[in-house]
N, C-alpha and C positions, 0 to 999 in steps of 0.2 A: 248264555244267550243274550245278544244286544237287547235292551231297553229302549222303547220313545224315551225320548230328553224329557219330555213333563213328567213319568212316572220316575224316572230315574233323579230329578231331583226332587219331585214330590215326597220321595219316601225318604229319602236325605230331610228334608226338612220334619217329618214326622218322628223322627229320634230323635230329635235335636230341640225340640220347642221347652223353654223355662221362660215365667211366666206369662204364658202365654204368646211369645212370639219364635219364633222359626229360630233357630242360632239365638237365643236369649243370654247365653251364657257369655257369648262371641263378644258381646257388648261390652263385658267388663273390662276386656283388653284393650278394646277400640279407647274408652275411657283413659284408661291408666295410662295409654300412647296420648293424650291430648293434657292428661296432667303434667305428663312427664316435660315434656315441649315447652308447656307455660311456666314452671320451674328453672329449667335451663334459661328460657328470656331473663326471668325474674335475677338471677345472679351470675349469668355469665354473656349480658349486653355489651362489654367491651370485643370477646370473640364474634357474637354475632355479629356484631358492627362489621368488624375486617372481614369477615367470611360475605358476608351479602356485597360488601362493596367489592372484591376482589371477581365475584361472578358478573356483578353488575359491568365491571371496567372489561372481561372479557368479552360480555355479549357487546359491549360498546367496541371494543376492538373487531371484533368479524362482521360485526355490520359495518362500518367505515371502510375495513381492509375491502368488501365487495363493491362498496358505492363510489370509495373514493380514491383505492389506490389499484385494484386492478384495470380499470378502464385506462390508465396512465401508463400500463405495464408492456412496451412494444416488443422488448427480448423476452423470447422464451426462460423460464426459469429451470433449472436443472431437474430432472428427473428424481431427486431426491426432495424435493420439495414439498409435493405431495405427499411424501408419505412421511414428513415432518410434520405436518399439519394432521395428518391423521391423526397420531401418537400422540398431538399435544391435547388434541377435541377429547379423544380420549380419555387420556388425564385428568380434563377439569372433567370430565363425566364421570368417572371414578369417585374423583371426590365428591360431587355432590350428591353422589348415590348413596356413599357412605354415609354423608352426613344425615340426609333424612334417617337411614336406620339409628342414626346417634341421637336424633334428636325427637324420634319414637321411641327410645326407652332401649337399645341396641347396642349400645356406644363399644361394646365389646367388640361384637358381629363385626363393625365397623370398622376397627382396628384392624380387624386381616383381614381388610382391602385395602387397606393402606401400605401394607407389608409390598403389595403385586406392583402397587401407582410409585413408590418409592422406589422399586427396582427400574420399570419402565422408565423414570422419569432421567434415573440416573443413569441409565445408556444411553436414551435422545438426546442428553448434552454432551456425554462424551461422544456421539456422530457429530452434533456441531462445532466439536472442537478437535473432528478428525483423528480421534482416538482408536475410532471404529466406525462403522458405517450401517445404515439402516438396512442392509442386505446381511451384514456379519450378524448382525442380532438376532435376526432370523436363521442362520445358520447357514445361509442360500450364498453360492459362489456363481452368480451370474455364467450363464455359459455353461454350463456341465449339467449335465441331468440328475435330475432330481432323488436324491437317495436320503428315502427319511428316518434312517439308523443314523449316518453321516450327520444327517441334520440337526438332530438332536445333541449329536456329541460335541461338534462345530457350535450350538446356541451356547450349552454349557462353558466350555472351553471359553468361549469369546464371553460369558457373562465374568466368570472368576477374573482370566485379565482387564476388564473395564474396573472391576470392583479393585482389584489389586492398586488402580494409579488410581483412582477415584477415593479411594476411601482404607487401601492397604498401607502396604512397609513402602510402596513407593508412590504415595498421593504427597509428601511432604506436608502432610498437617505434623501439628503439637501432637507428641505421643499421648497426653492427655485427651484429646480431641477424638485422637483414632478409639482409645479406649472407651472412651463414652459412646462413642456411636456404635461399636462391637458390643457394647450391652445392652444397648437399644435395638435391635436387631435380634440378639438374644432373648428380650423379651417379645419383639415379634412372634420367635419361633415356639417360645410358649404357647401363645395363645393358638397361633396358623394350625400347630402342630399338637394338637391332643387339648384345645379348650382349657388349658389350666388356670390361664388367669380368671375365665369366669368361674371354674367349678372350686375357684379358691372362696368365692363369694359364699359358696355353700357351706362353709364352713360352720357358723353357729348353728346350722342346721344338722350338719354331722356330729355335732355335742352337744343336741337336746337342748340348746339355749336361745333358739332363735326358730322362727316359723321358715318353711322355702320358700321362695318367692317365683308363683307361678306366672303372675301380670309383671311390667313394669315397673322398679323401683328405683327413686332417684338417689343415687351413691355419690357422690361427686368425684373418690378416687376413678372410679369408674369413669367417668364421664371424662375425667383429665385426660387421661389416658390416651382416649380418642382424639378429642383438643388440642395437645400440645403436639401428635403426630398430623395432627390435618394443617396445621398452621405451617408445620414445617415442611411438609408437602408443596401445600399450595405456596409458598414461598419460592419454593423450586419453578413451580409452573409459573408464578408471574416472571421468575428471571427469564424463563425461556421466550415468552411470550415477542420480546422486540424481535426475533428472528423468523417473526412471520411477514414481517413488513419485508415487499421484495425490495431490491438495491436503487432502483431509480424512482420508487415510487413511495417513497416513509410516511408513517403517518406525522401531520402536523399539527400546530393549533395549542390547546390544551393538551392533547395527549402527554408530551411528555411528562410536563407537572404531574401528571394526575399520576402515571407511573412513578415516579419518584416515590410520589406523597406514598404512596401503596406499600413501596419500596421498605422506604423507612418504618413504615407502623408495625410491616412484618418485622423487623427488626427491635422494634422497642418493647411489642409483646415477646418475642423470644429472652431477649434480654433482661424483662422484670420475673421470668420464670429465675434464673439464677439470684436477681437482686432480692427479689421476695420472698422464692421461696426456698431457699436453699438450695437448687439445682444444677449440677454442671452439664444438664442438658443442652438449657438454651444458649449459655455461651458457646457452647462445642458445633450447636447445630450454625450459631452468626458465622465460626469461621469455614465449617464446613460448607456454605452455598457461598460465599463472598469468595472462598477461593477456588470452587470447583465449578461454581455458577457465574463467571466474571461476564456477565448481559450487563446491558441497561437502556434504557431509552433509546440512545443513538445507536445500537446494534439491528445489525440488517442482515439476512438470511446469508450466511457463507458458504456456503455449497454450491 
């Protein structure tokens, strides 16, 4: 039988009261989510640096691209435009979704979102490099009526061949490069797929050695994890970024410098992952966006 809304959460709060307040318990999490946050500042301000700046330069991009290069814009832009710009608002949304859950104590959670904006991101550049097109990714053959068995099979289909020259036997990276990126993916599917990297956490807890950890706890393997995939993510998404400026209208001024500079810092944090720390992540992931992400400043919407 429906409830009033007052009684119905009044008696919710009435199971719930320690010491003395409503959800008292609730608090401890909220807590351990604001420890967790001041921690990661405390020793990981080189990533936050690039991570705020890189949101920063996009909101500075779509305000500019409304103020200052649509009004400029007298050719209509191709039908594909729009739904470039979707994909890419997207994208940085993704990311920054995830990373709030990273940076409340989640960094796992985090990670298989990252798995979804990594796929996404890598067919929106192979439509802008007419590998395939933002209709095939969808599965949708303009014209024909809409059959959503077809369509599905059609997404699949068309996702394996963008992966195959993106990042298979015929993308032309260093076999080295293909192989580190197929373990990284791999690890993806760990986690997307049955939580195992977090329920690996639980380990000392499955041998009596270690208490479970019910709040937030800051790991820092954990926390890399998410880190070194949001960097390489978002790295992807500033390359894409110049193909929103339409053809007769680019942004000018500062903008390029300031893309560049972006440019590069992604680059030198990828880079001191292998120089520091032993990883053939970050070099694999410099050659995998320099050569399947070839944008930059001067690039302009090609469709």
């Amino acid at each position: 039988m429906p409830l009033p809304v007052a009684e119905f959460i009044n008696r919710l709060k009435d199971i719930s009261v320690y010491a003395g307040e409503p959800f008292g318990r609730v608090h401890m999490i909220f807590e351990e989510e604001s420890a967790y946050g001041l921690k990661v500042a405390e020793i990981m301000s080189g990533y936050l640096a690039l991570s705020d700046s890189f949101k920063a330069f996009y909101l500075e991009t779509i305000e500019r691209l409304n103020t200052e290069c649509r009004p400029k814009v007298k050719t209509p832009l191709s039908e594909q435009y729009p739904l470039f710009v979707a994909r890419l608002n997207n994208n940085v949304q993704s990311l920054v979704g995830a990373e709030r859950l990273a940076l409340h104590g989640y960094p796992l959670q985090a990670y298989t979102i990252h798995r979804n904006t990594f796929d996404n991101v890598v067919l929106t550049a192979a439509a802008l490099q007419k590998l395939t097109n933002f209709y095939a990714i969808e599965g949708i053959d303009p014209g024909k009526p809409l059959d959503l068995k077809a369509l599905k099979q059609q997404r699949k289909k068309n996702e394996w061949e963008v992966h195959d020259v993106m990042l298979g036997k015929a993308s032309g990276l260093s076999a080295d490069t293909i192989e580190e990126m197929q373990k990284v993916g791999d690890n993806f599917d760990l986690e997307v797929h049955g939580s195992r990297l977090s329920l690996a956490g639980t380990t000392g807890w499955l041998r009596g050695s270690e208490p479970l950890s019910i709040v937030p706890k800051f790991r820092e393997i954990d926390f890399a994890l998410h880190m070194n995939r949001y960097v390489e993510v978002a790295w992807m998404v500033h390359r894409l970024l110049p193909a929103i400026q339409p053809p007769e209208a680019p942004l000018v001024g500062e903008w390029p410098e300031k893309w560049a500079i972006l440019d590069d810092s992604f680059e030198v944090l990828l880079t001191s992952i292998t120089e520091e720390c032993a990883k053939k992540f970050g070099v694999a992931v410099v050659e995998f966006v320099k050569s399947k992400f070839p944008f930059n400043a001067g690039s302009v919407f090609p469709l």
